[in-house]
PDB file of N, CA, C and O in Angstrom, chain B, residues numbered from 101:
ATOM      1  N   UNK B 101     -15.875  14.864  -8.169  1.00  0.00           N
ATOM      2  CA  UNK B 101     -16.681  15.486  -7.163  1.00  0.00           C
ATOM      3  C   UNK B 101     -16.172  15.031  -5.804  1.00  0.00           C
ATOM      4  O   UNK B 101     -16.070  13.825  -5.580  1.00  0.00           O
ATOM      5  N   UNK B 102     -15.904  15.776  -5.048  1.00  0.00           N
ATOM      6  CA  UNK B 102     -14.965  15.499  -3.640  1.00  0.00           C
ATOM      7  C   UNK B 102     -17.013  15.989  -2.514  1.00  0.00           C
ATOM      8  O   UNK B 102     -17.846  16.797  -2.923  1.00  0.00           O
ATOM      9  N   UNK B 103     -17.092  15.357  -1.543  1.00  0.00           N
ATOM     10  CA  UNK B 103     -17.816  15.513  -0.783  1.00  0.00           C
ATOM     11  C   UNK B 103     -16.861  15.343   1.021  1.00  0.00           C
ATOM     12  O   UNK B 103     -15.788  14.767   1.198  1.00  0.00           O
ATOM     13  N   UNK B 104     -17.611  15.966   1.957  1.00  0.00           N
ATOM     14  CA  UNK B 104     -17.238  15.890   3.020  1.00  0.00           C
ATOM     15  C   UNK B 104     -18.696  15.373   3.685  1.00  0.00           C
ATOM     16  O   UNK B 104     -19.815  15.846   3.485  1.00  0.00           O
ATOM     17  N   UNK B 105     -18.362  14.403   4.422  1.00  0.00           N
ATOM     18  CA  UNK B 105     -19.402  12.801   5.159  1.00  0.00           C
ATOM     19  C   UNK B 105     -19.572  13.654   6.146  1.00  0.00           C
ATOM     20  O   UNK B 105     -19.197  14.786   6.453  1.00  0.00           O
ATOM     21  N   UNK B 106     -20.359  12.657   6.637  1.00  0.00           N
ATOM     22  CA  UNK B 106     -20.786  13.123   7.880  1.00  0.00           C
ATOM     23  C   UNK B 106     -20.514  11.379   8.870  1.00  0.00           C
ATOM     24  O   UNK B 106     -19.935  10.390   8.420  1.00  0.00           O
ATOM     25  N   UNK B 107     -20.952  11.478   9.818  1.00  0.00           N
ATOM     26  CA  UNK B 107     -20.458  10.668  11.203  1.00  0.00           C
ATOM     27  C   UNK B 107     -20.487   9.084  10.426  1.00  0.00           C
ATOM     28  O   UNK B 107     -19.762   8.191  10.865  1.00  0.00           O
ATOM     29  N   UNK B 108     -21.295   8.877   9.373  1.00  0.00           N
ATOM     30  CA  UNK B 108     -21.338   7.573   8.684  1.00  0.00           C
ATOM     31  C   UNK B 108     -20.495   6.842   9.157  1.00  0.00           C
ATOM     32  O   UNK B 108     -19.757   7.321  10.018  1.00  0.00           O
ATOM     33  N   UNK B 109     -20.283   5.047   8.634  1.00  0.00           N
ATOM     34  CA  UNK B 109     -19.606   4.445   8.193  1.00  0.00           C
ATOM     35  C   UNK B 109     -18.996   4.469   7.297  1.00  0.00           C
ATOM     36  O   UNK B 109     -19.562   3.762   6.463  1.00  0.00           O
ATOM     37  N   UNK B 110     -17.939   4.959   6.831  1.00  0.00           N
ATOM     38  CA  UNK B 110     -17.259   4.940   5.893  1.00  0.00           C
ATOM     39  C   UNK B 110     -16.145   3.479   5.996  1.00  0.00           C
ATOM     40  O   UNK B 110     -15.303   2.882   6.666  1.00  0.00           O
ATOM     41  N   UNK B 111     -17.258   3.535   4.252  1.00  0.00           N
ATOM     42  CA  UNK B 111     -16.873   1.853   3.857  1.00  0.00           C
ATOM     43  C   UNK B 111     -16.599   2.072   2.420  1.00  0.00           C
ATOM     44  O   UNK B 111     -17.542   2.445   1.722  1.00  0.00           O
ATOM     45  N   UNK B 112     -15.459   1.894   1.893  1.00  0.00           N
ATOM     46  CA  UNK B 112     -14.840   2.359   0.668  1.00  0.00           C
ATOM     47  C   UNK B 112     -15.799   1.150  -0.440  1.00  0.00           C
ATOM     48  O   UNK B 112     -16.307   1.616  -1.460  1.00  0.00           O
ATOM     49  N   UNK B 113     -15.952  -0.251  -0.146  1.00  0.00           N
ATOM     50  CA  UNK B 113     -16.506  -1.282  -0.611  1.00  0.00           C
ATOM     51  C   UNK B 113     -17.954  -0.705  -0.406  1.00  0.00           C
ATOM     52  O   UNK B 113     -18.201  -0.691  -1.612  1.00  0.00           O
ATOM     53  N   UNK B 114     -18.798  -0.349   0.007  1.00  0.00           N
ATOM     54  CA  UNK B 114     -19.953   0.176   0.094  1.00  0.00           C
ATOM     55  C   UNK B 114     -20.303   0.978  -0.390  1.00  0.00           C
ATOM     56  O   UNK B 114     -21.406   0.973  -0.937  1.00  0.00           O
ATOM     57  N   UNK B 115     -19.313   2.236  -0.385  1.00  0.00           N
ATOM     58  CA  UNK B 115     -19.918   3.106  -1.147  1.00  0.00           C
ATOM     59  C   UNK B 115     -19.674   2.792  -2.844  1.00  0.00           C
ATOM     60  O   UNK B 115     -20.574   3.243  -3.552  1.00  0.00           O
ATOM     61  N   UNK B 116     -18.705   2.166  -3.467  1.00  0.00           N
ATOM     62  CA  UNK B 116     -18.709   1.728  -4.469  1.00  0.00           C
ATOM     63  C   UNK B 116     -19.783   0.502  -5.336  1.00  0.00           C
ATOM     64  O   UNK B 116     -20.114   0.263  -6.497  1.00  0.00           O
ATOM     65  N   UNK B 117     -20.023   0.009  -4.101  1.00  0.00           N
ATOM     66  CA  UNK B 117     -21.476  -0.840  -4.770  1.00  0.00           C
ATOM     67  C   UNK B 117     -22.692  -0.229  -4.995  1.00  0.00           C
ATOM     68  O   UNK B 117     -23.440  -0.364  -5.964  1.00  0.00           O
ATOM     69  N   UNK B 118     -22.904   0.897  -3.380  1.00  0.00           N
ATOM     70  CA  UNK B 118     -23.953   1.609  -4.272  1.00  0.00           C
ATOM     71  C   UNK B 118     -23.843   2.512  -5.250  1.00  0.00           C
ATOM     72  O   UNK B 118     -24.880   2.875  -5.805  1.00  0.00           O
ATOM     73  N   UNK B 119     -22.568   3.061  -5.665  1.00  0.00           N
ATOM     74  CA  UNK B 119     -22.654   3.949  -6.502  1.00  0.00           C
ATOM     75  C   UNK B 119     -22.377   3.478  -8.123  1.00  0.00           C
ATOM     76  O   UNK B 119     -22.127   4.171  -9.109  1.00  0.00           O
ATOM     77  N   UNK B 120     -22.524   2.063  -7.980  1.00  0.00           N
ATOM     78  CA  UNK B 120     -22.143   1.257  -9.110  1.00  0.00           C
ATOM     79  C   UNK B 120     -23.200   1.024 -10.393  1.00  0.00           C
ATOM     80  O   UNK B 120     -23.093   0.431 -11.467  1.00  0.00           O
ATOM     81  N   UNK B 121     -23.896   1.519  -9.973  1.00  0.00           N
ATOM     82  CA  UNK B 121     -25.534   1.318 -10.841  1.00  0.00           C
ATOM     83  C   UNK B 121     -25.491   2.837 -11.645  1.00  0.00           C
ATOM     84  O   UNK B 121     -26.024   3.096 -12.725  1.00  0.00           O
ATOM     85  N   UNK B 122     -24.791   3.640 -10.886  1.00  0.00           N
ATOM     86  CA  UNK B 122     -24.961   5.173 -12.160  1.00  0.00           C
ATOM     87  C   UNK B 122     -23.768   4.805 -12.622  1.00  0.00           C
ATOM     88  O   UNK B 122     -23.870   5.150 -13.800  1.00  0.00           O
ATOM     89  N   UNK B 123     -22.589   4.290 -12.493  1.00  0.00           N
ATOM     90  CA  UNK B 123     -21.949   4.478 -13.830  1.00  0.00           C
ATOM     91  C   UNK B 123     -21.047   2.726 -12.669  1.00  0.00           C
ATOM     92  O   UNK B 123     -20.797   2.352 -11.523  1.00  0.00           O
ATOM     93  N   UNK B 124     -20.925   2.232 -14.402  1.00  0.00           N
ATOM     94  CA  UNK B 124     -20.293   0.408 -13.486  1.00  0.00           C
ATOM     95  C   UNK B 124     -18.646   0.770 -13.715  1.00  0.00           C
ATOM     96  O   UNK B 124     -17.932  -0.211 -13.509  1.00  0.00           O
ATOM     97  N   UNK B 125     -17.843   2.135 -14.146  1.00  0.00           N
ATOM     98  CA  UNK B 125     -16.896   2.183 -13.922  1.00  0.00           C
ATOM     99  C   UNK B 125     -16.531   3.280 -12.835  1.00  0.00           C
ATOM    100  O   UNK B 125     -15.621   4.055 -13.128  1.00  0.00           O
ATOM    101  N   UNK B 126     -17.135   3.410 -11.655  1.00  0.00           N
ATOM    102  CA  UNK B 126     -17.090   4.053 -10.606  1.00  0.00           C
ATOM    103  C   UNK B 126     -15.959   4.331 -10.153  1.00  0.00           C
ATOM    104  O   UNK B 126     -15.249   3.327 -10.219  1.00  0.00           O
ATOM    105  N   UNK B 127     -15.345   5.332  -9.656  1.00  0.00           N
ATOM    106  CA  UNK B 127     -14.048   4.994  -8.897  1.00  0.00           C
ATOM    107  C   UNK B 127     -14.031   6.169  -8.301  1.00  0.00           C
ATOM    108  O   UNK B 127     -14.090   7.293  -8.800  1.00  0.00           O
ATOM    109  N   UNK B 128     -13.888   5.604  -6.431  1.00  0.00           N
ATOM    110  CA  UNK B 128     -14.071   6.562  -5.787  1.00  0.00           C
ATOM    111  C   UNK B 128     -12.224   6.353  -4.473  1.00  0.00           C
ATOM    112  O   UNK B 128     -11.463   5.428  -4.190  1.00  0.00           O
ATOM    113  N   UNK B 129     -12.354   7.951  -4.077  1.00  0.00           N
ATOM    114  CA  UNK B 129     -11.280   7.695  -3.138  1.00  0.00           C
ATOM    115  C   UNK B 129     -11.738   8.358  -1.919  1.00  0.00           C
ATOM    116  O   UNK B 129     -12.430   9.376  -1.901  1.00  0.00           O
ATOM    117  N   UNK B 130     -11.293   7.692  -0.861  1.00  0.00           N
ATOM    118  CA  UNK B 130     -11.652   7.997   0.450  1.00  0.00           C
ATOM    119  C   UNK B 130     -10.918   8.397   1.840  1.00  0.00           C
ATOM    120  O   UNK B 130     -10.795   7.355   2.484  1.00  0.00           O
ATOM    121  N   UNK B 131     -10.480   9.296   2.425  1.00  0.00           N
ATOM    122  CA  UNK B 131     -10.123   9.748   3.308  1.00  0.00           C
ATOM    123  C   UNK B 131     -10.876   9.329   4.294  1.00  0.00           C
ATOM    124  O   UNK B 131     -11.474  10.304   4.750  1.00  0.00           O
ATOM    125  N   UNK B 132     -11.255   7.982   5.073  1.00  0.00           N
ATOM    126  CA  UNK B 132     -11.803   7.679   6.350  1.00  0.00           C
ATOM    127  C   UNK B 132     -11.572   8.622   7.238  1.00  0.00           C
ATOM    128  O   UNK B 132     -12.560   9.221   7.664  1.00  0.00           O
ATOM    129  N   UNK B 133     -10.440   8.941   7.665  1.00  0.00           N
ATOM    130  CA  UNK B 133     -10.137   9.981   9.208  1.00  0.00           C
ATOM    131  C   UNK B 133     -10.252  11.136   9.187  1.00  0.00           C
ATOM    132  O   UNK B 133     -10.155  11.713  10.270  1.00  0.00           O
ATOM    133  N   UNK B 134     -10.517  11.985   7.892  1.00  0.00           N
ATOM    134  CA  UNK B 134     -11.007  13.152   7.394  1.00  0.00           C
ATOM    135  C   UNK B 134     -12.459  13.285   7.192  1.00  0.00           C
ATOM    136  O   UNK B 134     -13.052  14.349   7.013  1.00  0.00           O
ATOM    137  N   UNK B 135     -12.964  12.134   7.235  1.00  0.00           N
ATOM    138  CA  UNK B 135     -14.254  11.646   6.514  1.00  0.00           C
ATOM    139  C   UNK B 135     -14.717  12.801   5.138  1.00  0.00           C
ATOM    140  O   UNK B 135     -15.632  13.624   5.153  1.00  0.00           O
ATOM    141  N   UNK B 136     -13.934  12.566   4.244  1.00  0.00           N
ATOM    142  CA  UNK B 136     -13.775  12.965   2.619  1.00  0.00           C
ATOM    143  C   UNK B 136     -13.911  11.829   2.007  1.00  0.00           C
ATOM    144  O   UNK B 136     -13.628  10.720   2.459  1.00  0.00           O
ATOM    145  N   UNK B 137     -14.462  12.157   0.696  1.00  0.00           N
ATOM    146  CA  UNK B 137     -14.717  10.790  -0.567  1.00  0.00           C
ATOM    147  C   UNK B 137     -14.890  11.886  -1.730  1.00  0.00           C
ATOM    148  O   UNK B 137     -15.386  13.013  -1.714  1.00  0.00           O
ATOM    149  N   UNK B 138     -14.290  11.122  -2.746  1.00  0.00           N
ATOM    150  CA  UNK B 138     -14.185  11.841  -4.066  1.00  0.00           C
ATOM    151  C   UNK B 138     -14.800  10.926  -5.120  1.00  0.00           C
ATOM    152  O   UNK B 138     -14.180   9.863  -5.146  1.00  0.00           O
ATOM    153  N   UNK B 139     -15.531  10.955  -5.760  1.00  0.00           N
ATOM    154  CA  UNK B 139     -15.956  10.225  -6.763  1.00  0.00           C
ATOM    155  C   UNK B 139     -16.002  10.619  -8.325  1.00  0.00           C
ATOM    156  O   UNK B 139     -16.491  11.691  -8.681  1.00  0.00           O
ATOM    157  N   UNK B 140     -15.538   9.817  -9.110  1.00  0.00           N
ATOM    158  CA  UNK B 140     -15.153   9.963 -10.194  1.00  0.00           C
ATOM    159  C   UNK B 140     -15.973   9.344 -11.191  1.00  0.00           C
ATOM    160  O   UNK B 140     -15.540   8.579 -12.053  1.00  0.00           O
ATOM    161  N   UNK B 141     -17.355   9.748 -11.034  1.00  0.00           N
ATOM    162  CA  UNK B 141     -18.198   8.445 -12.230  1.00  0.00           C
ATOM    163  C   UNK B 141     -19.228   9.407 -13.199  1.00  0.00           C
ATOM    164  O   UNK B 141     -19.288  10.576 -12.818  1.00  0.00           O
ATOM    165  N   UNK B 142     -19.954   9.106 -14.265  1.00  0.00           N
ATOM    166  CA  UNK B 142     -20.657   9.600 -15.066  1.00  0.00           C
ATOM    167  C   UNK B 142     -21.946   9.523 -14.373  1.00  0.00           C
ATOM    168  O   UNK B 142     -22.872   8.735 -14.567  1.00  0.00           O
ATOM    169  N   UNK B 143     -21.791  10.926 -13.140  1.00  0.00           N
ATOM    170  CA  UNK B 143     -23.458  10.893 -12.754  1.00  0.00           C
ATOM    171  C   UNK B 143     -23.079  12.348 -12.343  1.00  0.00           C
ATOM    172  O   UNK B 143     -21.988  12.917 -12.311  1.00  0.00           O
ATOM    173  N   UNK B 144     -24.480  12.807 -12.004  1.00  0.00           N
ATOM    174  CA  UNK B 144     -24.628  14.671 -10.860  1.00  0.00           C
ATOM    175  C   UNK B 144     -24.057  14.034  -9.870  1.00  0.00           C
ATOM    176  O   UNK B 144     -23.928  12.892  -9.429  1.00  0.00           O
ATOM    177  N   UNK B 145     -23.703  15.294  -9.620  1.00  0.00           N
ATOM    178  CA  UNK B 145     -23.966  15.568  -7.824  1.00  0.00           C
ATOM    179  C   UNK B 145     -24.847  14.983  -7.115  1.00  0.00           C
ATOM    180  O   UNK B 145     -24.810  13.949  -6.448  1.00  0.00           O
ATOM    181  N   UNK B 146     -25.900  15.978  -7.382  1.00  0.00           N
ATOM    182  CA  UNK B 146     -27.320  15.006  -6.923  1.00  0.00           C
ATOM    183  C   UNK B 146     -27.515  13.549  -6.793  1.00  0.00           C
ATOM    184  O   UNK B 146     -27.890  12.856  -5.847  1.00  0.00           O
ATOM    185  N   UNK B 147     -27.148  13.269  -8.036  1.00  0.00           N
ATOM    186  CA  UNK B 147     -27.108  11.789  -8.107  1.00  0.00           C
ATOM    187  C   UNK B 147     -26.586  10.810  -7.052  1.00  0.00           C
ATOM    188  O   UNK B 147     -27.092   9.828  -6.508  1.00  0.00           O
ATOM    189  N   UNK B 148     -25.139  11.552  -6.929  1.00  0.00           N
ATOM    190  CA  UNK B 148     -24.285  11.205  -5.799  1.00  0.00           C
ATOM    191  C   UNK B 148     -24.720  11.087  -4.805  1.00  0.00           C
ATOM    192  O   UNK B 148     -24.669  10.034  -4.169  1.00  0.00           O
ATOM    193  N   UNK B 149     -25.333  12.276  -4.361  1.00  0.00           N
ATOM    194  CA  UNK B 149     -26.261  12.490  -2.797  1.00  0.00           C
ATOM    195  C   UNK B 149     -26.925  11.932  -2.571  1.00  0.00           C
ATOM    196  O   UNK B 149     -26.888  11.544  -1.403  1.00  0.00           O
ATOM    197  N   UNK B 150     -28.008  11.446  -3.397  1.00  0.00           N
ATOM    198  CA  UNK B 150     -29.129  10.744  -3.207  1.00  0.00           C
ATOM    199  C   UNK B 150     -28.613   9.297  -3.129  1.00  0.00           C
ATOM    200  O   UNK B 150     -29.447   8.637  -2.509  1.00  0.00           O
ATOM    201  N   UNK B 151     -27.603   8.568  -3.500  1.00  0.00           N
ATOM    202  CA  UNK B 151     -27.306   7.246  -3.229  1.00  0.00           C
ATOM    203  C   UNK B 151     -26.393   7.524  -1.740  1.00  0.00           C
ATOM    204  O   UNK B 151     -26.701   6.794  -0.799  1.00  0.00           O
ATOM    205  N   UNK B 152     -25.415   8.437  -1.539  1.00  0.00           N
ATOM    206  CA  UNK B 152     -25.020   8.575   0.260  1.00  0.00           C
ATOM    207  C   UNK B 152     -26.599   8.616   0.860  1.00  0.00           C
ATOM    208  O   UNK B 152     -26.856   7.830   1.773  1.00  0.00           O
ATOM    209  N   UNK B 153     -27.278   9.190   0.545  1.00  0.00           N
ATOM    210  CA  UNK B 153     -28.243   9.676   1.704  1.00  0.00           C
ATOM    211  C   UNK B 153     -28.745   7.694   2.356  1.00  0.00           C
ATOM    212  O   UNK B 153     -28.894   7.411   3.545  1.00  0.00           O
ATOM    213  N   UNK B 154     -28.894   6.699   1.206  1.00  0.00           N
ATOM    214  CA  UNK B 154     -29.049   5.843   0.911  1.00  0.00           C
ATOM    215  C   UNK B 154     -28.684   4.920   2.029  1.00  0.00           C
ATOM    216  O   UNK B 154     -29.316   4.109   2.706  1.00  0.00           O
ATOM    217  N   UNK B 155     -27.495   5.311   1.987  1.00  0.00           N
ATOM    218  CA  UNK B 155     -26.410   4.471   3.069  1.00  0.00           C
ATOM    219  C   UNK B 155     -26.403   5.116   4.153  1.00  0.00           C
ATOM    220  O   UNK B 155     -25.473   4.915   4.934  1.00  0.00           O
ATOM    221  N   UNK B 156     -27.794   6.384   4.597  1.00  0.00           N
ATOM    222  CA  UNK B 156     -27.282   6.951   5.951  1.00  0.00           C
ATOM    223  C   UNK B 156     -26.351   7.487   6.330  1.00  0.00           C
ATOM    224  O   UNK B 156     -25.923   7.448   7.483  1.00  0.00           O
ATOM    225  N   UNK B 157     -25.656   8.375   4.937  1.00  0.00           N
ATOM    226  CA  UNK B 157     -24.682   9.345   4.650  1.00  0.00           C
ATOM    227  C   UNK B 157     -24.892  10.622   4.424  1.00  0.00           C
ATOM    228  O   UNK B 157     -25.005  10.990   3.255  1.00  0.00           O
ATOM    229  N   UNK B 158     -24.968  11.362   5.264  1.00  0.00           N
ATOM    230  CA  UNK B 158     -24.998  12.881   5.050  1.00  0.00           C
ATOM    231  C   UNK B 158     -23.834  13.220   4.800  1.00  0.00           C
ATOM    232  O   UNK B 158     -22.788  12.968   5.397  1.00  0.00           O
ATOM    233  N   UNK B 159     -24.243  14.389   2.984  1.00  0.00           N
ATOM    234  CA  UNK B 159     -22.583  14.592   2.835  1.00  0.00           C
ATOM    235  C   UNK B 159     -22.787  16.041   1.933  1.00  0.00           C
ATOM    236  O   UNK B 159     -23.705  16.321   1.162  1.00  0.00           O
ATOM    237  N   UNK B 160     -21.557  16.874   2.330  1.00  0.00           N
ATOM    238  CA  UNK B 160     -21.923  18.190   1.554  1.00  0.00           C
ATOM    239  C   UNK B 160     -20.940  17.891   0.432  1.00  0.00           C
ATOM    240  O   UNK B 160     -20.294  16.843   0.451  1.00  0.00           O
ATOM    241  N   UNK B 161     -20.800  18.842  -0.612  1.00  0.00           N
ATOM    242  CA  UNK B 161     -19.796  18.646  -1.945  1.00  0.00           C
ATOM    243  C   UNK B 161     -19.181  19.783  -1.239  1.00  0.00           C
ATOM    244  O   UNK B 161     -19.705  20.753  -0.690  1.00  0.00           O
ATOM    245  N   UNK B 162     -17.449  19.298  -1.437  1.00  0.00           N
ATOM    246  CA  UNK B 162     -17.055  20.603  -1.353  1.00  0.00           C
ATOM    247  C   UNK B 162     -16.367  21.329  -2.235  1.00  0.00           C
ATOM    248  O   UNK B 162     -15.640  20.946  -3.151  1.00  0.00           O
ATOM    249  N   UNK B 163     -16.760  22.829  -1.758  1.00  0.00           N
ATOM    250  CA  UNK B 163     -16.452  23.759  -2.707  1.00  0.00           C
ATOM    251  C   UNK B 163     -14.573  24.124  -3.449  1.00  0.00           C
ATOM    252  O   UNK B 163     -14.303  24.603  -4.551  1.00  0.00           O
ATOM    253  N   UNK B 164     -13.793  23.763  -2.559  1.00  0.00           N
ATOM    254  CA  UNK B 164     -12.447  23.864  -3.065  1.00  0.00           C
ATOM    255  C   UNK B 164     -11.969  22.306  -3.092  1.00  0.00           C
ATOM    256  O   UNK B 164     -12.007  21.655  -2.048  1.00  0.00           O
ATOM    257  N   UNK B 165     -11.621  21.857  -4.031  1.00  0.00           N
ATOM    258  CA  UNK B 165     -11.082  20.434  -4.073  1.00  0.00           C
ATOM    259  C   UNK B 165      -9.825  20.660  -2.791  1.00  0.00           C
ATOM    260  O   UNK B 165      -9.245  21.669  -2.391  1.00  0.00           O
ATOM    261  N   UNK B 166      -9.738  19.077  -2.362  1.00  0.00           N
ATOM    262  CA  UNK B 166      -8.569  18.748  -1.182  1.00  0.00           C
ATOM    263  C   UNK B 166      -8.015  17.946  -1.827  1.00  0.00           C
ATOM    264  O   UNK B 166      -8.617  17.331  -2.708  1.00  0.00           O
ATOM    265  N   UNK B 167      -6.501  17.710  -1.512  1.00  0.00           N
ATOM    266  CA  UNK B 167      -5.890  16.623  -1.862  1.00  0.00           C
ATOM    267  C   UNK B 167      -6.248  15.041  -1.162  1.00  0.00           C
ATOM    268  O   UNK B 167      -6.125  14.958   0.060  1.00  0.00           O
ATOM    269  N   UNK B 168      -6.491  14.353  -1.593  1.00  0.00           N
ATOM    270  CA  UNK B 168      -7.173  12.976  -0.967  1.00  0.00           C
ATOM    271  C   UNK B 168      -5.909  11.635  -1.812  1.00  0.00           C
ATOM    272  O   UNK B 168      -5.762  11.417  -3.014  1.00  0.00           O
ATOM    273  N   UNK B 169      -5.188  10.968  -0.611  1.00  0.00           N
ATOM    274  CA  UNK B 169      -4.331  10.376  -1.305  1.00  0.00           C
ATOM    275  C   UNK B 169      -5.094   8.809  -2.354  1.00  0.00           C
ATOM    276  O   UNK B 169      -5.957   7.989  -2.041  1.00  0.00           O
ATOM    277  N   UNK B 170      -4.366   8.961  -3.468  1.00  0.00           N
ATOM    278  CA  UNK B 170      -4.852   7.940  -4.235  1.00  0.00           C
ATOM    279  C   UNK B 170      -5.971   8.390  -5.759  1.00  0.00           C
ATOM    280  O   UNK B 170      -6.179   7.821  -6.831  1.00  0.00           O
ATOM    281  N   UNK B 171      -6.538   9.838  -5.061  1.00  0.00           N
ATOM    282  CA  UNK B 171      -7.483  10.873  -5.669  1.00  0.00           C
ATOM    283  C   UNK B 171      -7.236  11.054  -6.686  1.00  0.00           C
ATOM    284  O   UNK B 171      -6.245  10.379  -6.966  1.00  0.00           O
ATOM    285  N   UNK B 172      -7.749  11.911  -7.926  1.00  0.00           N
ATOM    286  CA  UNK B 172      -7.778  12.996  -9.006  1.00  0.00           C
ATOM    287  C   UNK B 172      -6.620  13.965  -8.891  1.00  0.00           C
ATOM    288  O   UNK B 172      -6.038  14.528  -9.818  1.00  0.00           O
ATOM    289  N   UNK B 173      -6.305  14.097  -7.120  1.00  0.00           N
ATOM    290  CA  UNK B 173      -5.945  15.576  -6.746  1.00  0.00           C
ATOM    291  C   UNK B 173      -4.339  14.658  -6.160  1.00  0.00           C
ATOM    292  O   UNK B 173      -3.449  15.287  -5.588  1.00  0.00           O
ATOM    293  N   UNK B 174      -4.251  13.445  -6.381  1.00  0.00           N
ATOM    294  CA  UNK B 174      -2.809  13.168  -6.065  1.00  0.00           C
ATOM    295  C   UNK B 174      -1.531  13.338  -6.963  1.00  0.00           C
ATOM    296  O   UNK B 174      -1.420  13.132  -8.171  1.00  0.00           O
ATOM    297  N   UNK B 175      -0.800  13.675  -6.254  1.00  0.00           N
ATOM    298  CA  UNK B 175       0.568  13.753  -6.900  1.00  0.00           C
ATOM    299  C   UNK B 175       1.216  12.586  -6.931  1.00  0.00           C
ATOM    300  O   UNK B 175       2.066  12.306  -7.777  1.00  0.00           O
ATOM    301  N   UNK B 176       0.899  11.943  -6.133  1.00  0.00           N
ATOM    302  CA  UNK B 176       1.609  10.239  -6.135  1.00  0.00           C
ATOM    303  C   UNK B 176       2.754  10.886  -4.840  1.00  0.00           C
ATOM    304  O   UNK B 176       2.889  10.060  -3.938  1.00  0.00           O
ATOM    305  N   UNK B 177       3.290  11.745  -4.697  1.00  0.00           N
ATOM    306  CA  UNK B 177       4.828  11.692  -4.058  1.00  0.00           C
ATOM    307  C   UNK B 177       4.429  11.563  -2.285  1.00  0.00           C
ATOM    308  O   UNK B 177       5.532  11.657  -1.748  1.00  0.00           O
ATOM    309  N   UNK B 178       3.760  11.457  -1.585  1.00  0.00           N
ATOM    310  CA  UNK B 178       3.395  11.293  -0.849  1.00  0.00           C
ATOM    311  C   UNK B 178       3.302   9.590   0.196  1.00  0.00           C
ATOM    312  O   UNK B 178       3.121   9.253   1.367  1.00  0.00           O
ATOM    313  N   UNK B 179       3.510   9.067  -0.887  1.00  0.00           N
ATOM    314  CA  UNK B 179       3.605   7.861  -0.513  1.00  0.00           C
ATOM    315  C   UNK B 179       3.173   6.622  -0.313  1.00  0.00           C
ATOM    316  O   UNK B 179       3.920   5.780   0.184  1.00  0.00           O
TER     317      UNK B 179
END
């Protein structure tokens, strides 16, 4: 699930602690300067949202996946 943030703090260590309680093998990737995060864990959407909203994260899901380096959506060749 790829989401696009809003003005937050984006804190790669933060958002992984809170999102650590729906599934403890979480693994998320983050585009800070894009403000994008992709998360990869055994929960909804919803689920998702409701722990950003948490952290004072407004965030939409978005509808066409982006490439986010390190992501689901990486090729690795990038660098």
């Amino acid at each position: 699930m790829q989401y696009q943030l809003s003005t937050c703090h984006h804190d790669a260590d933060a958002f992984t602690t809170a999102l650590r309680p729906l599934d403890p093998h979480v693994q998320i990737a983050l585009d800070a300067p894009r403000g994008r995060l992709e998360v990869l864990a055994n929960a909804t959407g919803n689920q998702v949202l409701d722990v950003l909203r948490t952290l004072d994260c407004d965030a939409v899901p978005l509808e066409t996946e982006v490439h986010i380096s390190g992501g689901s959506t990486c090729c690795g060749s990038c660098g």
